[in-house]
C-alpha positions as CSV (number, residue, x, y, z in Angstrom):
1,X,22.0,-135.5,-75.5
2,X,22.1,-137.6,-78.3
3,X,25.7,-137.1,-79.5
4,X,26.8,-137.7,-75.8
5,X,24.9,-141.3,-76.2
6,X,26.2,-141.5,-79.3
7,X,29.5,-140.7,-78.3
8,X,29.6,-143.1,-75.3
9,X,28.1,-146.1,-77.7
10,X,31.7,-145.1,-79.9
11,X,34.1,-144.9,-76.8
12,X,32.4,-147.7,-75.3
13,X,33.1,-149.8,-78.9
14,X,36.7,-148.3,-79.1
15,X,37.7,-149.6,-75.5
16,X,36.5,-153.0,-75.8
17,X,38.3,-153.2,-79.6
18,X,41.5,-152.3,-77.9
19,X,41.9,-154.4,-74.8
20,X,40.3,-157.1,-77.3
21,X,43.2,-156.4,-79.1
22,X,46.0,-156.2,-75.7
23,X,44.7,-159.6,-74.5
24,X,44.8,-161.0,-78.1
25,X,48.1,-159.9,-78.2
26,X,49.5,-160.6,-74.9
27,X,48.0,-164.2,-75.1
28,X,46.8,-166.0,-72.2
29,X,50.0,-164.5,-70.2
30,X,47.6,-161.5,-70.3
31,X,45.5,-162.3,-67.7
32,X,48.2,-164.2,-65.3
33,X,47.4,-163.0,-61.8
34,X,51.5,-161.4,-61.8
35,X,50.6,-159.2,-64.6
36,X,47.4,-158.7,-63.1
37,X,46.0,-156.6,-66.3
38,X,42.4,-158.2,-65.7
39,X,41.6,-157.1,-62.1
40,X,39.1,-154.4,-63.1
41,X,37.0,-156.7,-65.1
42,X,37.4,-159.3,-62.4
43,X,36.6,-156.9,-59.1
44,X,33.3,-157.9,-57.6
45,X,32.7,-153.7,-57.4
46,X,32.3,-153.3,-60.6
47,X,28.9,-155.0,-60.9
48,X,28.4,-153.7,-57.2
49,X,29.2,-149.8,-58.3
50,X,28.8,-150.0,-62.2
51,X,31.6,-148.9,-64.6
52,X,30.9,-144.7,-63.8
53,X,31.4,-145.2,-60.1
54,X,33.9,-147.8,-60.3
55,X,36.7,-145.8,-62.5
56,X,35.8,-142.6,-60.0
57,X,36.7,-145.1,-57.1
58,X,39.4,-146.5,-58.7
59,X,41.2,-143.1,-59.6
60,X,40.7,-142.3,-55.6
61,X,38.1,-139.6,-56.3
62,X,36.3,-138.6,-52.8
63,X,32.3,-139.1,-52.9
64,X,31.8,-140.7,-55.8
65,X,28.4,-141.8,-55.0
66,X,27.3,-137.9,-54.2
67,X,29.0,-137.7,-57.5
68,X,26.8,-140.5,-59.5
69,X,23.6,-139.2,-57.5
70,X,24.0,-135.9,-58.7
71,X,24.9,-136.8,-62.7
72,X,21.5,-139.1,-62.6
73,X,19.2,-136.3,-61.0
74,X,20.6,-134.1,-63.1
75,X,20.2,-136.2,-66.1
76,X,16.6,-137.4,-64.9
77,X,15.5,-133.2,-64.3
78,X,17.0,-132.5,-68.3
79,X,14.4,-135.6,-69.6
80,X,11.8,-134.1,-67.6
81,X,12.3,-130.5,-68.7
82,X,12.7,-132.0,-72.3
């Protein structure tokens, strides 16, 4: 469980240093609504959904809240038999 937190806290660090790096290098044309290269950090859902539920939804996956509510019981039953 820790390397998958640990992991996450990397990949979570690695995506924001890249598109840091795409919108630095693309300039303010990079968030132009034509290009429209911003409209997942701009879509109301994602605070609504979170960023879990969000990509699911945005890749068209069906039930992705039966999906998110079974990764947190699942998740909450491992820290209880912890």
């Amino acid at each position: 469980e820790l390397e998958s937190a640990q992991g996450q806290v990397v990949i979570s660090n690695l995506v924001l240093d890249l598109t840091s790096q795409l919108f630095n290098a693309l300039g303010a044309s990079a968030s132009s609504q034509v290009k429209q290269l911003d409209r997942f950090w701009r879509s109301p859902d994602l605070q609504k959904f979170g960023t879990f539920q969000f990509v699911l939804m945005s890749l068209n996956v069906p039930e992705t809240k039966l999906i998110m509510d079974a990764v947190v019981f699942i998740a909450v039953a491992s820290c209880m038999n912890a």
